[in-house]
C-alpha positions in Angstrom: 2.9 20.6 -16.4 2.9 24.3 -17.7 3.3 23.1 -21.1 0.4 20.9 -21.4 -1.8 24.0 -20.5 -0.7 25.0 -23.9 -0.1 21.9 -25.8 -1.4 21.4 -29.1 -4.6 18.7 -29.1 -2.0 15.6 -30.7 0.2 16.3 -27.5 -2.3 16.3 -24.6 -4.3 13.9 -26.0 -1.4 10.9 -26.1 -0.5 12.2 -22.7 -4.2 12.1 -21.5 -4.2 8.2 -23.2 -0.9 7.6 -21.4 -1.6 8.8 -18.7 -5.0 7.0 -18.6 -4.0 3.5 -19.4 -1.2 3.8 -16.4 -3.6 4.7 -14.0 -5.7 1.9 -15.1 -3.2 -0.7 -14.9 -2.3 0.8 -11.6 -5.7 0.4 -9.8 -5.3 -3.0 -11.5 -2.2 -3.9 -10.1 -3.3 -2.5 -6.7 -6.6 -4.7 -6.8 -5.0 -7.9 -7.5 -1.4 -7.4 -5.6 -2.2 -5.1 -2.8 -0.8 -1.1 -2.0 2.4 -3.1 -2.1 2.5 -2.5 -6.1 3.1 1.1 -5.7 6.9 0.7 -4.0 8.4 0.1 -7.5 7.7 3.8 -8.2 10.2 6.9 -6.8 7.4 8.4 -5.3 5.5 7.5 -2.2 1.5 6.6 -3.2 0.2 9.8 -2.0 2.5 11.8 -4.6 1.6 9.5 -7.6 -2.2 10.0 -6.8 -1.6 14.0 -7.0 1.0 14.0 -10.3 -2.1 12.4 -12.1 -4.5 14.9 -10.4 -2.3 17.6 -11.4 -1.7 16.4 -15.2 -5.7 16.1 -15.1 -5.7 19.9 -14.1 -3.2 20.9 -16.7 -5.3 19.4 -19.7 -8.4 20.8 -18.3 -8.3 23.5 -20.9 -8.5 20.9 -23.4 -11.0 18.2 -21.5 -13.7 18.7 -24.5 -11.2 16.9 -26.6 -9.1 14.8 -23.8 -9.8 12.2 -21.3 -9.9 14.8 -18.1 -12.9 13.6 -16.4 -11.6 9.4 -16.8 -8.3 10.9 -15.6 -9.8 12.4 -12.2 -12.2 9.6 -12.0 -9.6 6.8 -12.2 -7.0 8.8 -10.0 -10.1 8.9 -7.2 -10.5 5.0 -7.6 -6.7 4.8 -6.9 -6.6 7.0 -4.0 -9.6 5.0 -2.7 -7.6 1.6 -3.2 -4.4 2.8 -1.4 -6.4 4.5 1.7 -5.6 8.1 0.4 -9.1 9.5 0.0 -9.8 12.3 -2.2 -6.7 12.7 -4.4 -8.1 16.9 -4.5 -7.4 16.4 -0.8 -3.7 15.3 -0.8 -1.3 17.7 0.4 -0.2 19.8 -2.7 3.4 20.3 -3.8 4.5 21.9 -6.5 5.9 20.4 -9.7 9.1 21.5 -9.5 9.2 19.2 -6.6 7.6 16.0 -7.9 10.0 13.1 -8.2 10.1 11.3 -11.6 7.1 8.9 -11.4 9.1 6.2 -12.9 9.2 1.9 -12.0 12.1 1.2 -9.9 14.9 -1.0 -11.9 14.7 -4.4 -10.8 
């Protein structure tokens, strides 16, 4: 997270994209197959609502040129879905001690 504060604008904008299109494919997946979708990740739901949150505040220095605002808004809608409410409400943990946010192997 502390090096997308200072990434250069080719770097945070593919993560912004990445990170965009995942959260849209999860409030997709959520929508059509229920919370239920998030158990293939590491993390439980509330701690892959604030990594996105926190990505979101890391590129903030660079949101004139990145995706922030879809970022936040998206992450809100996922929250939302999953009961959660405001993801800038979640209980904050630090980075250091966010699980990777990877799918589960099959």
């Amino acid at each position: 997270m502390k090096k997308l504060r200072t990434a250069n604008h080719d770097v945070t904008l593919v993560t912004a994209a990445d990170k965009l299109h995942n959260l849209s494919t999860l409030v997709r997946d959520v929508r059509r197959d229920g919370p239920q979708t998030m158990s293939r990740f590491n993390a439980p739901p509330e701690r892959v609502v604030w990594y996105h949150g926190a990505v979101a505040e890391a590129l903030e220095a660079h949101s004139a040129n990145t995706p922030v605002a879809e970022i936040e808004e998206v992450s809100a809608k996922l929250a939302a879905l999953l009961g959660l409410g405001d993801s800038n409400d979640l209980s904050v943990v630090s980075s250091e001690q966010v699980q990777i946010l990877s799918p589960q192997p099959s």
